[in-house]
Residue, then its C-alpha position, 0 to 999 in steps of 0.5 A: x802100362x803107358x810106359x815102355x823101356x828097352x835096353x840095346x845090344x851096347x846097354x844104353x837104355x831108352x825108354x817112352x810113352x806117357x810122363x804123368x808125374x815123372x814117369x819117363x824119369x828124364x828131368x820133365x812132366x806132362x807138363x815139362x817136357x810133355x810126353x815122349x812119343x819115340x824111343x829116346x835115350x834115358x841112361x848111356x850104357x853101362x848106367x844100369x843092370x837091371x830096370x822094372x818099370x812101373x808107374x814107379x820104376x826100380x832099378x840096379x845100378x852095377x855097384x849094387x844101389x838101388x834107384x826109383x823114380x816116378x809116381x811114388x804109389x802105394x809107398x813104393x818105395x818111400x813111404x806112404x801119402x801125404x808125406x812119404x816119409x822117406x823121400x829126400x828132401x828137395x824132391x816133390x812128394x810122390x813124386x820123381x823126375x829123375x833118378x834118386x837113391x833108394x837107402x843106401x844099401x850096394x848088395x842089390x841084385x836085381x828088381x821088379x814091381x807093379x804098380x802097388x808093390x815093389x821087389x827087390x833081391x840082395x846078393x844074399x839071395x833074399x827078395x824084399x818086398x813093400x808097397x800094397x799087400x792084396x792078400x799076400x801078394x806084395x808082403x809075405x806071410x800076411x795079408x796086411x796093407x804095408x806102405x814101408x816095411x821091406x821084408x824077406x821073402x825066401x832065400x832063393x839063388x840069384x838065378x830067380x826070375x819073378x813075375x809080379x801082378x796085382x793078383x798074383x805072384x810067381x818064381x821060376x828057380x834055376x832047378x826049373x820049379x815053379x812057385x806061385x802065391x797070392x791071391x787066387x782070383x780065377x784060379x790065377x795061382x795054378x794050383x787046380x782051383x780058384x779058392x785057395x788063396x796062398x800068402x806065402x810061395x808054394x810049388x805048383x806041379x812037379x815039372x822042373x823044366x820052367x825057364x821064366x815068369x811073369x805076372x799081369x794082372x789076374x794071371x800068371x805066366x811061366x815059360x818052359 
């Protein structure tokens, strides 16, 4: 995207790059503060564990809440246009600036998302997910547009690494399996074809040495 962030050894995070709507999250705008061309100091270390950045970035604090800010696309994570129904008041309509509070939940483990859906798992092990659902990639068990429904998809332990794109979906559990689901454009849930379209988390290949996951656009992108 045209946003980039990155932890450094002591935790701080940084991030850069363009600030339509509040992206960067530092309190400006394009037109507040303009774009940020050099990796600048967003959050003193130990603000966050875990960061997904996106036109909406997700995050994690370490007492388990969950924050956003940015573009507010697609409901992620607060309801759909015009009027986001659960943003807080006081904040411009899709859009965030700065940091705000998603729910009031402290059982949150870790985030991901794209542009049009946001994941997050619990301590319970269960991902949920909202925004856009492009024939089951973003909701699970359908293909139905959803703005603000947050659904479980699993349970899968704490160790998942996930990878979110537009088209596809997948998950390296900690035993090394790989799963896939979503649409199937070019064959981008490496299941042998490029016509079966997966709505809900299937094992691809019988290899159990994958270590990581991750998902742009029409592809899929494990690592062993």
């Amino acid at each position: 995207g045209n946003v980039c962030g990155a932890f450094k050894e002591d935790g701080s995070f940084y991030n850069w790059g363009c600030n339509i709507n509040g992206i960067l999250g530092n309190g400006g705008d394009e037109n507040n503060g303009g774009h940020v061309g050099t990796p600048t100091l967003h959050s003193a270390a130990g603000t966050w564990n875990n960061i997904a950045i996106s036109q909406v970035t997700l995050a994690v604090k370490p007492n388990g809440t969950l924050w956003a800010w940015g573009m507010s696309y697609q409901g992620v994570p607060f309801g759909g246009y015009p009027n986001y129904p659960q943003q807080p008041s006081g904040t411009t309509p899709g859009k965030l600036s700065s940091p705000v509070q998603v729910g009031s939940r402290t059982d949150w483990h870790q985030v991901q998302n794209i542009q049009e859906a946001g994941w997050a798992q619990r301590t319970n092990g269960h991902w949920y997910a909202w925004g856009a659902n492009r024939t089951g990639t973003g909701i699970a068990g359908g293909a139905a547009y959803s703005e603000d429904n947050i659904v479980q998809n699993g349970p899968w332990d704490l160790n998942t690494q996930v990878g979110c794109g537009q088209q596809g979906r997948s998950l390296a559990k900690s035993d090394g399996s790989l799963y896939t689901w979503g649409y199937n454009l070019y064959g981008a849930v490496g299941q042998g074809n490029s016509s079966t379209h997966l709505d809900t988390p299937v094992q691809c290949g019988n290899l159990t040495d994958w270590k990581a996951s991750d998902s742009g656009g029409n592809q899929n992108s494990p690592i062993l």
